[in-house]
C-alpha positions in Angstrom: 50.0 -15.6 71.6 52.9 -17.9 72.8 55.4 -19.4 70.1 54.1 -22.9 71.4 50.3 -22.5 70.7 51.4 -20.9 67.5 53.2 -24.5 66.7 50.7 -26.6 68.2 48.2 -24.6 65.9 50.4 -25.2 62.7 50.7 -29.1 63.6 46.8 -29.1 64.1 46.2 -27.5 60.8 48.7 -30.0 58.9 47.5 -33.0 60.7 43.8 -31.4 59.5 45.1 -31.3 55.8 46.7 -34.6 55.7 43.8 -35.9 56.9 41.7 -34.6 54.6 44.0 -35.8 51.8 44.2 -38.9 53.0 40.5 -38.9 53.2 39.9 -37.9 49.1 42.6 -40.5 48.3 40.6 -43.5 49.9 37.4 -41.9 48.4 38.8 -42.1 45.1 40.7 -45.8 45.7 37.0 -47.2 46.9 35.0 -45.7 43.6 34.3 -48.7 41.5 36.3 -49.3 38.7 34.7 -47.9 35.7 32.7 -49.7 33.8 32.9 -49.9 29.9 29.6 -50.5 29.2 28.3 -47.9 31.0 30.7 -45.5 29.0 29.6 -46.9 25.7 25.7 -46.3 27.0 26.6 -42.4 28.0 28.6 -42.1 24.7 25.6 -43.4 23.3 23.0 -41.3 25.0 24.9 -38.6 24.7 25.3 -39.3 20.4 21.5 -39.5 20.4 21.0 -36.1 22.3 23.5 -34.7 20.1 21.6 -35.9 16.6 17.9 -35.0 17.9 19.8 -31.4 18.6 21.1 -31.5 15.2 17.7 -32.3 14.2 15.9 -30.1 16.0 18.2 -27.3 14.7 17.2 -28.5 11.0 13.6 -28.2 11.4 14.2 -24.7 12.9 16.2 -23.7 9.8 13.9 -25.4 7.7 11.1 -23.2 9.7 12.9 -19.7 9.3 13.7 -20.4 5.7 10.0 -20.6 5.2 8.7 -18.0 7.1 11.6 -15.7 5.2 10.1 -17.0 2.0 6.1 -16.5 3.0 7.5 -12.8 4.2 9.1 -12.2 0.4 5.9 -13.7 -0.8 3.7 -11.2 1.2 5.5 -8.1 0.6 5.9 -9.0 -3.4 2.1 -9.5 -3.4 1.8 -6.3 -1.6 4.1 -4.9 -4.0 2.1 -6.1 -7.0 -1.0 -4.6 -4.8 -0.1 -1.0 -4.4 1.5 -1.2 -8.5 -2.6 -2.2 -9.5 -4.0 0.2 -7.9 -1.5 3.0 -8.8 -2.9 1.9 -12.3 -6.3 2.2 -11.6 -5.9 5.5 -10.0 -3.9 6.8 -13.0 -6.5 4.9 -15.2 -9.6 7.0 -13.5 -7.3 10.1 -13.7 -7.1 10.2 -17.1 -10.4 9.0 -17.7 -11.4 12.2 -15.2 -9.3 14.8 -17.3 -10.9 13.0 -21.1 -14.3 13.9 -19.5 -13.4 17.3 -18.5 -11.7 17.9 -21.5 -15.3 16.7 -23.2 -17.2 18.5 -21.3 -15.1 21.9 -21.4 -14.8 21.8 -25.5 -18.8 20.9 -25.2 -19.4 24.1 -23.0 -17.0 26.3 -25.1 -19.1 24.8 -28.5 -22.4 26.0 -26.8 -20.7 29.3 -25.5 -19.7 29.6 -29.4 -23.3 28.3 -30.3 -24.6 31.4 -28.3 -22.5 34.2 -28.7 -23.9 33.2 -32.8 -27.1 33.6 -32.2 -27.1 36.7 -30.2 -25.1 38.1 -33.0 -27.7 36.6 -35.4 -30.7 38.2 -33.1 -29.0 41.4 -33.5 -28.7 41.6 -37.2 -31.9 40.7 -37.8 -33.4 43.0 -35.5 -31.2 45.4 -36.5 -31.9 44.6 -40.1 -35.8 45.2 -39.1 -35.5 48.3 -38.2 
């Protein structure tokens, strides 16, 4: 590559940028002037987005803070659940072990009752004899 292209190159590529420079400057220049109003609508818009976010937001803290409280709810129902029928288990328990201690002091009465009267048979026929 010759020095000369090389230059002519650089030149093109300068003439390309200046160009292009001047062409954002004029772009900018031409825009039309901005308009207050419009502003004031977009700050307005843009205040109304912002509070229907806000209370959006509130309804969905509102939201969690009651499904946290039906959650506590449910589990201290649950809670209250389990402790009734622990109770009635421990209830039936000791209304199992009442009836089986009945029952064991009736059998050992009758065992008792028995044992008496063989001992009673005996004498007597022993006293027969």
């Amino acid at each position: 590559m010759s020095f000369e292209n090389h230059n002519e190159r650089r030149d093109a590529a300068l003439a390309a940028k200046k160009a292009m420079l001047e062409k954002f400057k004029k772009k900018t220049e031409d825009q039309a002037p901005v308009d207050p109003k419009a502003i004031e609508e977009q700050r307005a818009a843009a205040a109304a987005r912002e509070e229907k976010r806000l209370e959006s937001e509130k309804r969905r803290r509102e939201r969690v803070e009651l499904e946290k409280l039906e959650r506590k709810i449910a589990a201290e129902a649950a809670i209250k659940a389990e402790r009734e029928r622990m109770a009635r288990e421990t209830a039936a328990a000791a209304k199992r072990r009442k009836a089986e201690a009945e029952a064991a002091e009736i059998k050992r009465y009758e065992d008792e009752v028995r044992r008496d009267l063989k001992a009673a048979a005996l004498r007597r026929a022993a006293g027969k004899r």
